[in-house]
VEXDREN-2710 file (C-alpha; in Angstrom, 1 decimal):
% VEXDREN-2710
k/r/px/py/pz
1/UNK/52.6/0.8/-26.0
2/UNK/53.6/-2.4/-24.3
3/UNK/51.7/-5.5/-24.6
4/UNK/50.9/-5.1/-20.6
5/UNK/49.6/-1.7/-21.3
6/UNK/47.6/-2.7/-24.2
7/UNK/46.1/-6.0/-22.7
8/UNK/45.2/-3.6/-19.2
9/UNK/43.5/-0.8/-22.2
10/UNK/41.4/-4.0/-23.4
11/UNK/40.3/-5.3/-19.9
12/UNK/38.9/-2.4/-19.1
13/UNK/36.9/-2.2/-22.2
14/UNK/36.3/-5.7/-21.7
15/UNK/34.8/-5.0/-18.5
16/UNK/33.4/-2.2/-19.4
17/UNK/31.1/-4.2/-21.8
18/UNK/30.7/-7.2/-19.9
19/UNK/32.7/-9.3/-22.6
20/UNK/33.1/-12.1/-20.4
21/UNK/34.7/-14.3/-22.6
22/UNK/37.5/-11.3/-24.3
23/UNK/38.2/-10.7/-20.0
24/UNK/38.6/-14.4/-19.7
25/UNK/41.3/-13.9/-22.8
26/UNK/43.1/-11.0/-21.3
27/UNK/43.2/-12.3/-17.5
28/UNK/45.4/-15.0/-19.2
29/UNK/47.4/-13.0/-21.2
30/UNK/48.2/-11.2/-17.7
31/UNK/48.7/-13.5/-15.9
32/UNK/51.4/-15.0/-18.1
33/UNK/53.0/-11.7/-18.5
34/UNK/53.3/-11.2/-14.6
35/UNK/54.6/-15.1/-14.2
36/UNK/57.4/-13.6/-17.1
37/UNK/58.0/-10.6/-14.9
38/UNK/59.2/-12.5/-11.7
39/UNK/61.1/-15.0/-13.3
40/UNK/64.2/-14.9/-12.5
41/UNK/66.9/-12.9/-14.4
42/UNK/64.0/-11.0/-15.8
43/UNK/64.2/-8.0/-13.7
44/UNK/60.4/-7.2/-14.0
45/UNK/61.0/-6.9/-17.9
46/UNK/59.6/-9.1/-20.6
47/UNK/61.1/-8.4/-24.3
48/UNK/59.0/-8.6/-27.4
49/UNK/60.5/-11.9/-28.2
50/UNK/59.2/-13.5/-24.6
51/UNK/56.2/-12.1/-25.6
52/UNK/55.3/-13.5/-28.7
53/UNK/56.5/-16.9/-27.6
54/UNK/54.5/-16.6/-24.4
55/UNK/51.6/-15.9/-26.9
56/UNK/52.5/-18.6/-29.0
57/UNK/52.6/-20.6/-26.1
58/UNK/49.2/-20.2/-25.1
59/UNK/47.3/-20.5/-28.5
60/UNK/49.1/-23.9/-28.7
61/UNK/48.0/-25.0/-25.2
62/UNK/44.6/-24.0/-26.0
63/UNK/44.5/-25.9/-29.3
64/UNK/45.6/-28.8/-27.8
65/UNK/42.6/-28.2/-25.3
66/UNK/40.2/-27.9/-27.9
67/UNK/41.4/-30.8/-29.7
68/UNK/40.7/-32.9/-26.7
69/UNK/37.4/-31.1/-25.9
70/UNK/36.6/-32.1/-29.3
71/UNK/37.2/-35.5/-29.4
72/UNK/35.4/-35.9/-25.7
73/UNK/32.0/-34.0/-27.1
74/UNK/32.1/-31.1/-24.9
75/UNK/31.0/-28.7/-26.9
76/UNK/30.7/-26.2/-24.3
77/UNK/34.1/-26.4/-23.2
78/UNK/35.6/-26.3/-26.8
79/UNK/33.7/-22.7/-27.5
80/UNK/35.6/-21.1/-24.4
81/UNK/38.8/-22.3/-25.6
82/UNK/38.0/-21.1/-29.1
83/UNK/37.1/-17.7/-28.1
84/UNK/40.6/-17.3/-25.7
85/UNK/42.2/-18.7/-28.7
86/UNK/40.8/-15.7/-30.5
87/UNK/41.7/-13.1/-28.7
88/UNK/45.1/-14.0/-27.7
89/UNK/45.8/-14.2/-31.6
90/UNK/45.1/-10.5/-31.4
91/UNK/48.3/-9.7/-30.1
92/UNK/50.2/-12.2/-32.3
93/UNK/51.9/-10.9/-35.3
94/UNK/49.7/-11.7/-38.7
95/UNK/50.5/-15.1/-39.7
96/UNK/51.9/-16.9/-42.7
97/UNK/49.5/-18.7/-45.3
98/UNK/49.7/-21.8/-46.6
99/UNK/51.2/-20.3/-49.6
100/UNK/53.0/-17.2/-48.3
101/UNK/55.0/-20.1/-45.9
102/UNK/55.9/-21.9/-48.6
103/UNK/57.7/-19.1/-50.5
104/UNK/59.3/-18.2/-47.4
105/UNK/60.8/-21.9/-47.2
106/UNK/61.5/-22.3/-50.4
107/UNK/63.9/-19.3/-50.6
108/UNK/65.3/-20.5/-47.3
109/UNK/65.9/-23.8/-48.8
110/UNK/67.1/-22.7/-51.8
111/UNK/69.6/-19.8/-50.1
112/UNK/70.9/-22.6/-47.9
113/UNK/71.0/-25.2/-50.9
114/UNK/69.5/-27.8/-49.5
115/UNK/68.5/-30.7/-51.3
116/UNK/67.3/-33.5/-49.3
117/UNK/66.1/-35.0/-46.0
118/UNK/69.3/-34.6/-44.7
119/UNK/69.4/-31.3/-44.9
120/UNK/66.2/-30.7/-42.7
121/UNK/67.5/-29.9/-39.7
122/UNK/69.5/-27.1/-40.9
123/UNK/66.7/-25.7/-42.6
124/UNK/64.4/-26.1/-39.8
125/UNK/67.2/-23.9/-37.7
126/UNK/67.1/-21.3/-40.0
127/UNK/63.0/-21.2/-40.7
128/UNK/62.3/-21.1/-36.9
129/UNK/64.3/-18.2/-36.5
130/UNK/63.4/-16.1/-39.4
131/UNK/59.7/-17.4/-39.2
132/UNK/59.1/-16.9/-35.2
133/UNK/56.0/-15.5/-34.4
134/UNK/54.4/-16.1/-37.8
135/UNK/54.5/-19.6/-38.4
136/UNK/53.4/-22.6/-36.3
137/UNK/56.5/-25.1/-35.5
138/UNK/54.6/-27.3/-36.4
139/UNK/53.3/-26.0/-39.6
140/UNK/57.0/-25.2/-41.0
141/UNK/58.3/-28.5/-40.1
142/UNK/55.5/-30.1/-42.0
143/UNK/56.1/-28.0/-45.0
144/UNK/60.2/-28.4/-44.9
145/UNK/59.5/-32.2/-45.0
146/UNK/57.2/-31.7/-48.0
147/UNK/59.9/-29.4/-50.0
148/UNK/62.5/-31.4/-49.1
149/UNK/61.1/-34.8/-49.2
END
């Protein structure tokens, strides 16, 4: 099952419930899949890959929402972005730990035998492709400075 099909399965349930805020979710998801769809080159297809990026993409936008929702006291606003943030992690792949990231750099550092600061952007290369989808950017390039540094 596509995520299209899957996201159209949980609207309907959504609406079926009245789960206002899940529908709120899911209308987003769509509508970022449909955007994907017409780009062009796409040829109405979206891989998996666009996918979780796309997905990634939003959680991100809508943490950076809540972060400023946050710091302006609007409370209100900052529980809507919380519960989209919620269900678009849904259809993300489980993510990393603190700890189960780590490993996963470590033995990247060490299969690349890395050593230093220097080195970071050759690790980072490698981490961001093996760790797409379950690791924040932002999260492994804090932790690859931390190893390496």
């Amino acid at each position: 099952m596509s995520l299209e099909e899957k996201v159209m399965a949980d609207m309907k349930e959504a609406m079926k419930s009245k789960n206002e805020a899940a529908l709120r979710g899911l209308r987003a998801i769509k509508a970022e899949i449909i955007k994907a769809k017409t780009e062009p080159g796409a040829n109405g297809q979206v891989s998996p890959e666009t996918e979780g990026k796309m997905l990634q993409k939003m959680v991100k936008q809508r943490k950076d929402s809540l972060e400023i929702f946050n710091q302006q006291n609007r409370a209100d606003l900052a529980a809507k972005e919380m519960e989209e943030i919620a269900i678009i992690e849904q259809f993300l792949p489980k993510q990393l730990n603190e700890d189960e990231l780590k490993a996963a750099l470590t033995a990247i550092i060490t299969e690349l035998g890395a050593t230093s600061a220097a080195d970071l952007g050759k690790v980072m290369g490698v981490a961001s492709k093996k760790l797409a989808g379950q690791a924040d950017g932002k999260a492994i390039s804090t932790m690859v400075k931390t190893l390496l540094g």
